[in-house]
C-alpha positions in Angstrom: 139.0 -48.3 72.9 140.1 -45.2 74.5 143.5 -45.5 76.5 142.9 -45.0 79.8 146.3 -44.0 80.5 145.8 -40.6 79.0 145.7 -37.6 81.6 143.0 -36.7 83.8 141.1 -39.6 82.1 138.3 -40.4 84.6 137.6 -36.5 84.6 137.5 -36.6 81.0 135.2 -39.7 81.1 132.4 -37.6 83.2 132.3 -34.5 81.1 131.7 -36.7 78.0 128.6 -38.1 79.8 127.8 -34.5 80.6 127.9 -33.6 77.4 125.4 -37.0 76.6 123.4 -35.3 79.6 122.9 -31.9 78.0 122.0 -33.2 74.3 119.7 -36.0 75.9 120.7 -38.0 73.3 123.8 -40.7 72.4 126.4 -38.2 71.1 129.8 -39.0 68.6 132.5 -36.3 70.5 135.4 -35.3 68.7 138.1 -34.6 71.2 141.9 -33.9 71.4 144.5 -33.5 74.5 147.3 -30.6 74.3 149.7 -30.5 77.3 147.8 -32.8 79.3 144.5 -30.4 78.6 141.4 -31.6 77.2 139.5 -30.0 74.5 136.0 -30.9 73.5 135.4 -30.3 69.6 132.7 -31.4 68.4 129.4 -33.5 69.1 126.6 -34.6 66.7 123.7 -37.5 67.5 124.5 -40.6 67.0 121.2 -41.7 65.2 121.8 -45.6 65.0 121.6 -45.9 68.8 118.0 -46.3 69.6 116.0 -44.3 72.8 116.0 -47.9 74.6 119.8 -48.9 74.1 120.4 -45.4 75.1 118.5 -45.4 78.4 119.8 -48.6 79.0 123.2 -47.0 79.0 122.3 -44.6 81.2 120.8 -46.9 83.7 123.8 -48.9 84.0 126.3 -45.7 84.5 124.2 -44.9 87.9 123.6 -48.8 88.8 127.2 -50.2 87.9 130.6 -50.1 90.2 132.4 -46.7 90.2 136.3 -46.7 90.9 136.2 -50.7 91.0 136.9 -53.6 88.5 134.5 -55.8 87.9 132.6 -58.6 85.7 129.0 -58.9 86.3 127.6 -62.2 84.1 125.0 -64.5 83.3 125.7 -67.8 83.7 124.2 -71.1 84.3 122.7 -69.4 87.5 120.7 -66.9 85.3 119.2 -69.3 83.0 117.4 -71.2 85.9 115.5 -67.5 87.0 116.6 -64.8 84.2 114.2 -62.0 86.1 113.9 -63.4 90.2 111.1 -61.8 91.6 111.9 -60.8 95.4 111.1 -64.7 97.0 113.1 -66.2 94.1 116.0 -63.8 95.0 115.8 -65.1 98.5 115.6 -68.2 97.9 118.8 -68.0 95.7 120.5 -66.7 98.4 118.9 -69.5 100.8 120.5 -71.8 98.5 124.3 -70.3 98.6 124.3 -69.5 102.1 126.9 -70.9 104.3 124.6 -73.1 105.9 122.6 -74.0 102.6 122.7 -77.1 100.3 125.6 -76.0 98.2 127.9 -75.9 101.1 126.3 -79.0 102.4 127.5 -80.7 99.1 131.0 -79.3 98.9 131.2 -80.5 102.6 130.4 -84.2 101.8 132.8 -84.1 99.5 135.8 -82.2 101.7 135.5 -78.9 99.8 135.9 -75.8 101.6 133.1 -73.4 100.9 133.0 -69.8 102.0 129.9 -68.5 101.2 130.3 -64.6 99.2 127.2 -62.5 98.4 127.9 -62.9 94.5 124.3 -62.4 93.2 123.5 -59.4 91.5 120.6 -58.3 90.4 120.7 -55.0 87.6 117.2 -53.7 86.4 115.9 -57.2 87.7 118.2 -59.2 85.3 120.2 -62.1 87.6 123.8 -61.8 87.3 126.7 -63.5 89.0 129.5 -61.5 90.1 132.7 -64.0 89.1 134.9 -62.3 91.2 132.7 -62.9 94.3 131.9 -66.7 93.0 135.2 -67.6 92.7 136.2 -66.4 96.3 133.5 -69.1 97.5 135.8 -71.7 96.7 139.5 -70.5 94.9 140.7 -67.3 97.0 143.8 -67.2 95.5 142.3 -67.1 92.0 140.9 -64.3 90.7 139.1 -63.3 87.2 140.2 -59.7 87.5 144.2 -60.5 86.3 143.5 -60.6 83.1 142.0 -59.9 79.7 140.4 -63.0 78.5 137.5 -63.5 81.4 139.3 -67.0 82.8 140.2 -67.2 86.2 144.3 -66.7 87.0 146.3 -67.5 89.8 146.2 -63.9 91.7 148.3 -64.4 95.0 148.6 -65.9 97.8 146.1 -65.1 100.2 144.3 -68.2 100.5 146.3 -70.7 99.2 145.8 -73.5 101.3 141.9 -73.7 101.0 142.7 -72.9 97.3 144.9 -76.0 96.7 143.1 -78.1 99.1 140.0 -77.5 97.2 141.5 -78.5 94.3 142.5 -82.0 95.2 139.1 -82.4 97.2 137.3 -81.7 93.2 139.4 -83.7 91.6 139.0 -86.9 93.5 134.5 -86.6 92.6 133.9 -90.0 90.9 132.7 -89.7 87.6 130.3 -92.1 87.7 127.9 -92.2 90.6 124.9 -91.9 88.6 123.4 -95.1 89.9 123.2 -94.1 93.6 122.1 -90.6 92.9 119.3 -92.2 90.5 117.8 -93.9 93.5 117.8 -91.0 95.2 116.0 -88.6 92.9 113.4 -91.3 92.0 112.6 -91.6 95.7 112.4 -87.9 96.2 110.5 -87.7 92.8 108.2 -90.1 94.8 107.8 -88.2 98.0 104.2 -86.3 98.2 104.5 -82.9 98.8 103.4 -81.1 102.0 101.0 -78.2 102.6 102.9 -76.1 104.9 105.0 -73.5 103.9 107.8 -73.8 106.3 107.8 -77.6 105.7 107.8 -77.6 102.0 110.7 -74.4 102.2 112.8 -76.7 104.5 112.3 -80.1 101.9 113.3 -78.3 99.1 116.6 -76.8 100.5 117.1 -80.5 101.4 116.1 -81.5 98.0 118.7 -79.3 96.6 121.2 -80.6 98.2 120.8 -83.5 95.8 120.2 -81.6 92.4 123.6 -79.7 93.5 125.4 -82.8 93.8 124.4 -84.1 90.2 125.1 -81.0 88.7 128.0 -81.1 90.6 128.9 -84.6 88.7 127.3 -83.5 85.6 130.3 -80.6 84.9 132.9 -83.1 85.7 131.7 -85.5 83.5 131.0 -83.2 80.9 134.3 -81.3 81.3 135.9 -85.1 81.2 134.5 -85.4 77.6 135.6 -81.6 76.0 139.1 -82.5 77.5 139.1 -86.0 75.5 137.8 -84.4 72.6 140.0 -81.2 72.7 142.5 -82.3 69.9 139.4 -84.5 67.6 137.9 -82.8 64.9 134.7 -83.1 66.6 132.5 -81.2 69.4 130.8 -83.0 72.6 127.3 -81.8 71.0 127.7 -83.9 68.2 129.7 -87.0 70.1 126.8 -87.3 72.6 124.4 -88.1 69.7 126.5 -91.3 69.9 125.5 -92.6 73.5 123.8 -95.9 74.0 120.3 -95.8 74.4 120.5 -96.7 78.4 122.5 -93.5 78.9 119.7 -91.8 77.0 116.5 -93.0 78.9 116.6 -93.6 82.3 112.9 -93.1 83.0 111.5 -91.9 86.2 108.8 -92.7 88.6 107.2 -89.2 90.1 104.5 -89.9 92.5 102.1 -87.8 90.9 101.4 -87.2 86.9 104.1 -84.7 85.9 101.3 -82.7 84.2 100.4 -82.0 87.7 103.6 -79.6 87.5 103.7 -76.0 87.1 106.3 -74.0 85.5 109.8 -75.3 84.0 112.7 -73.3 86.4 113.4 -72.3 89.7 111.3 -68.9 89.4 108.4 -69.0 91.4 106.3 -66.8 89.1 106.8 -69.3 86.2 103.5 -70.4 86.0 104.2 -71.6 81.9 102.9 -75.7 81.0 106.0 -78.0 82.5 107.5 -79.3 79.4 109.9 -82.4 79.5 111.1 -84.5 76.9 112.3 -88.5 76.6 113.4 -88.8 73.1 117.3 -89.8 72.3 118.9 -87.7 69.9 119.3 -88.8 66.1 122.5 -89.9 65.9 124.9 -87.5 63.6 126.4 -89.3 60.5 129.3 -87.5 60.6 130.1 -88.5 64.1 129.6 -91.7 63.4 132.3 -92.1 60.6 134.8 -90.2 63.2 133.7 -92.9 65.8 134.7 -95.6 63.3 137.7 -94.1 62.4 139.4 -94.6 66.0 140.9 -97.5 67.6 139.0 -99.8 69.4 140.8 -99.0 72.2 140.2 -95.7 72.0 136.3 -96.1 70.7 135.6 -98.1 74.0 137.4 -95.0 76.1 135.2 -92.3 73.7 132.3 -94.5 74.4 132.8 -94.8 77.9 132.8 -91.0 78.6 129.5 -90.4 75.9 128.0 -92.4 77.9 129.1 -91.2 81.4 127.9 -87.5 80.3 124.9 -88.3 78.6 123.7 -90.7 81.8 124.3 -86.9 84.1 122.6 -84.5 81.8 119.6 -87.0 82.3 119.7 -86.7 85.5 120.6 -82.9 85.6 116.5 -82.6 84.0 115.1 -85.2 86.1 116.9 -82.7 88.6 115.2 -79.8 87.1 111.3 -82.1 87.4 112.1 -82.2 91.4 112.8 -78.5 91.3 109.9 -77.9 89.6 108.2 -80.2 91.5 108.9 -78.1 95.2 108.5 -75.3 93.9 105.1 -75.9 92.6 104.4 -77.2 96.2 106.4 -73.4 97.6 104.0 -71.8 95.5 100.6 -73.4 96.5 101.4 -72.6 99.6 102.7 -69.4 99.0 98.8 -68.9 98.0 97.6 -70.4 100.9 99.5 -67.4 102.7 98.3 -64.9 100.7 94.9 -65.8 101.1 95.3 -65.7 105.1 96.3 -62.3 104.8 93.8 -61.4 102.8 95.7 -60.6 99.3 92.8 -59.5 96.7 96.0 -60.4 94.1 97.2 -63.3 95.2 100.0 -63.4 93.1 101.2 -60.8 94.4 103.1 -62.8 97.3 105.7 -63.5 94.8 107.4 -60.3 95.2 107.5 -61.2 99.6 110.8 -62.6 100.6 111.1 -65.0 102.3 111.5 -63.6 106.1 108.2 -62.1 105.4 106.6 -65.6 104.3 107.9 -67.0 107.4 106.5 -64.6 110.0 103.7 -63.8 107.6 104.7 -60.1 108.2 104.2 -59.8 103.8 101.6 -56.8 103.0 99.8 -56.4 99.6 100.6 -52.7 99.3 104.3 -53.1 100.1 104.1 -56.4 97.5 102.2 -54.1 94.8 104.9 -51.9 94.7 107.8 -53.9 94.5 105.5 -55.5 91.7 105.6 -51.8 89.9 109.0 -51.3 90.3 110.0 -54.9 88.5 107.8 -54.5 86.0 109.2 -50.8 85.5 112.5 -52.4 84.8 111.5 -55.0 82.4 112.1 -52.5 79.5 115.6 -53.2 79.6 117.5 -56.1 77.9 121.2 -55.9 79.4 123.9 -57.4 77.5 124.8 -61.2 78.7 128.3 -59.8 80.3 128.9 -56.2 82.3 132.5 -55.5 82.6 135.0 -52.2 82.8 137.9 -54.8 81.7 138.8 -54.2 78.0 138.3 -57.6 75.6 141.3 -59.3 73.8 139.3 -61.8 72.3 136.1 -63.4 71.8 134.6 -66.7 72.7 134.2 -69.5 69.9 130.6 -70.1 68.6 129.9 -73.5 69.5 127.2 -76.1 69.1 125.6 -77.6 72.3 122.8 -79.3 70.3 123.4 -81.0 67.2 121.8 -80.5 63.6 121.1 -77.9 61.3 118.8 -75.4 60.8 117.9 -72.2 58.8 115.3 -69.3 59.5 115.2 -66.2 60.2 117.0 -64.7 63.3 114.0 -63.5 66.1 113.8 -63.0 70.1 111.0 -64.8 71.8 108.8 -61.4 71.4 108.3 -61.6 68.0 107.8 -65.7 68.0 103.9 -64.9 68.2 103.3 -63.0 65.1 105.7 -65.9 63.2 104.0 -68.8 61.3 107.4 -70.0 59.9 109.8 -71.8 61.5 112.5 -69.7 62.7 115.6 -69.4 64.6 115.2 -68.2 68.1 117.9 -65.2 69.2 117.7 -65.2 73.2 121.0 -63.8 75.9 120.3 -67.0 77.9 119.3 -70.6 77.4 116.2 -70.3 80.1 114.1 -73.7 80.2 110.8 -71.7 79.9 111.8 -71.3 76.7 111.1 -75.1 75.8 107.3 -73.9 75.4 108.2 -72.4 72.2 109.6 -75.5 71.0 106.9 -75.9 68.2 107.1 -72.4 66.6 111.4 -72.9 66.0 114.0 -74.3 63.9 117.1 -73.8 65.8 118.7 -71.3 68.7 121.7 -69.0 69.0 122.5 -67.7 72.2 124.6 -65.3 73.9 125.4 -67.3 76.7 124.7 -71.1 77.5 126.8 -74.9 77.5 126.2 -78.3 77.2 125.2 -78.3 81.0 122.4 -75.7 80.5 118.8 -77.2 80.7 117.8 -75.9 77.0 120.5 -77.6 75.4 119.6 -80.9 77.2 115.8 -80.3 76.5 116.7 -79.3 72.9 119.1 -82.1 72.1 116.4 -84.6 73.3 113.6 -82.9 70.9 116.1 -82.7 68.2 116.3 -78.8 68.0 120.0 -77.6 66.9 121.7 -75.0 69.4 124.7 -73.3 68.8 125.7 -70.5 71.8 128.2 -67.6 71.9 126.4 -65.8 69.4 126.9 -61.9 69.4 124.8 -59.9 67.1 127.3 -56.8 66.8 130.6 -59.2 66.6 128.8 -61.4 64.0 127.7 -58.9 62.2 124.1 -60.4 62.7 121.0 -58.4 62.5 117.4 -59.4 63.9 115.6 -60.7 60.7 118.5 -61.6 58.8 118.0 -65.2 57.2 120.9 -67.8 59.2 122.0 -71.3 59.4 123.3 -72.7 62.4 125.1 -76.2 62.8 125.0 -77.6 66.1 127.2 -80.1 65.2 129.9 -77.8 64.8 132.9 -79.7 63.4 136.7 -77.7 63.8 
């Protein structure tokens, strides 16, 4: 925590890595500054930083912003394709265009969208830039005001799309799930195509509809933390509450769902589709809160469970018709690759999408995209990249109620574990739901109630508690834990 008000301090900052540079190893400097002079002391190894974390390091000085503030994080977005190959990237951009379903969404409902390139992709890890999403819809807001990561009025450039869009939000209904139910269970319905500009152009359609319930899924779901904001209680554990019609809404797909490949929006899943249909076991401890309200206030409570619970069902029968088109993109992603006579046909994954489209894609230029991705994977980035200093960390809270103990491991070492243990993982990615056998509980980095994990977990009755950091925490890999998803203040 170096203040960067000291002299010639971006100067200072380079020789440091220079020094880094000539030892080829993580250094602790000894420094001092005389008469607005630096003076270099003394460096010796740091041996607790690893060869990995330390390349790391020096992958993100050349790949992050120079002379610019910024805040580079995984959200929501990440979880759906943590690593994008090149045709998921392009379809992720597809999807935020100007003229792509998102803006079609905020359209119908009188929100102005200006579409921002805020996808970034470091090593091949998906980030969102949050200065560059906000812009898309809150000009005059920015993230980069502050010290606690939450978007702050910034100025006044703006302003009128800014406040418009923030009436145009607030009127959403909360409770449209019936409609939007008919809708997905048609679409669910629909047989897929064989072409691959037809089945491109149906799912960007389709999308417009999974937008639009996750859309109405963080309302409602922001409706319930704001109710429960001053109860001793957190929406994880409340939603174990809901009726059983808010639970189970069961869908119609018009073929088997086995038939399905892969469990997110990343083309190259190719894991088993996993859904579950179970209700959560109901918390005993939320139930004595429940009893102790009003009945007034119990009917209100129940009322926005329910609301919630009904939209995170939809938000995974969402997730099935995702799956569903892109199973259908990638079968005929293979019909391509066989016309152009790919030995590896899975190899068109790393083609964009232009290239799928004028079937200009070549193996050779597709194999070495392939080696370049796969040269990156070595790298696990932390869930947030920032040059802003922290003031404060985020809460650890439960998304998926229960309790579990076992010991902390990421997904790597899950196949050499016969125990039950407690999965450590930066994001809450639905392919993880294929390990659901093998663990006890999750921590996370990043993740919410609206992520697809916590709605897959809380259905197979799997606690999950997020904002987890290791080196905050004071956690190490292999250290015994319990977690409690319930998580009462």
């Amino acid at each position: 925590n170096v203040r960067s008000d000291l002299p010639h301090f971006s100067e200072a900052i380079e020789k440091l890595k220079k020094i880094e540079m000539l030892f080829e190893s993580p250094q602790d400097i000894e420094w001092c500054v005389r008469d607005d002079e630096w003076y270099f002391l003394q460096a010796r190894p740091i041996t607790s930083v690893g060869a990995r974390e330390y390349a790391t390091s020096l992958f993100l000085d050349d790949a992050l912003p120079k002379n610019e503030r910024f805040i580079f994080e995984k959200t929501e977005i990440s979880e759906i394709a943590p690593r994008p190959t090149p045709f998921t990237l392009s379809l992720l951009h597809a999807v935020y265009a100007q003229s792509g379903p998102v803006s079609a969404v905020y359209k119908k409902y009188g929100v102005s969208f200006v579409a921002h390139d805020f996808l970034r992709v470091l090593g091949n890890e998906l980030f969102v830039d949050r200065e560059g999403e906000i812009q898309t819809l809150l000009p005059s807001y920015s993230y980069l005001t502050g010290t606690d990561f939450l978007p702050h009025f910034s100025h006044l450039r703006g302003l009128v799309q800014t406040i418009k869009n923030f009436f145009a939000l607030n009127k959403i209904s909360l409770n449209p799930h019936a409609e939007l139910f008919k809708s997905l269970q048609a679409k669910l319905q629909e047989k897929s195509g064989d072409d691959f500009k037809e089945v491109l152009a149906r799912f960007l359609k389709d999308y417009e509809l999974i937008f639009e319930i996750n859309l109405c899924a963080q309302k409602n779901s922001r409706a319930l933390e704001f109710a429960l904001r001053s109860e001793p209680i957190q929406p994880a554990a409340a939603l174990t509450l809901c009726e059983a019609e808010a639970a189970k809404m069961p869908m119609q797909p018009a073929t088997s769902i086995t038939e399905y490949i892969g469990n997110t929006f990343e083309v190259a899943d190719e894991s088993p589709f996993h859904h579950t249909k179970e209700k959560p076991t109901r918390s005993v401890e939320a139930e004595e809160w429940m009893r102790a309200l009003t009945p007034l206030k119990q009917t209100h409570m129940r009322a926005l469970i329910d609301a919630a619970q009904r939209f995170f069902t939809l938000r995974e029968y969402g997730r099935w018709l995702t799956v569903k088109n892109i199973s259908a993109i990638r079968a005929a992603m293979m019909r391509i690759a066989r016309s152009l006579h790919f030995v590896d046909s899975r190899l068109i994954y790393c083609a964009t999408m232009e290239e799928l489209l004028n079937k200009s894609a070549t193996e050779k230029q597709c194999a070495e995209r392939k080696k370049t991705y796969q040269a990156l994977s070595d790298f696990a980035l932390p869930a947030r990249l920032t040059d802003m200093p922290c003031t404060s960390q985020q809460k650890t809270v439960g998304v998926s109620a229960g309790v579990a103990r076992g010991i902390l491991v990421t997904v790597a070492e899950l196949p050499t574990r016969t125990d039950k243990v407690i999965l450590y993982t930066p994001v809450l990615s639905p392919e993880l739901t294929q390990h659901f056998d093998r663990i006890a509980g999750i921590a996370s980095r990043n993740g919410g109630l609206l992520s697809h994990l916590a709605i897959m977990a809380r259905e197979s009755h799997i606690p999950v508690v997020v904002h987890v950091d290791l080196a905050v925490q004071k956690l190490s890999l292999g250290n015994v834990i319990e977690i409690d998803g319930h998580n009462f203040s």
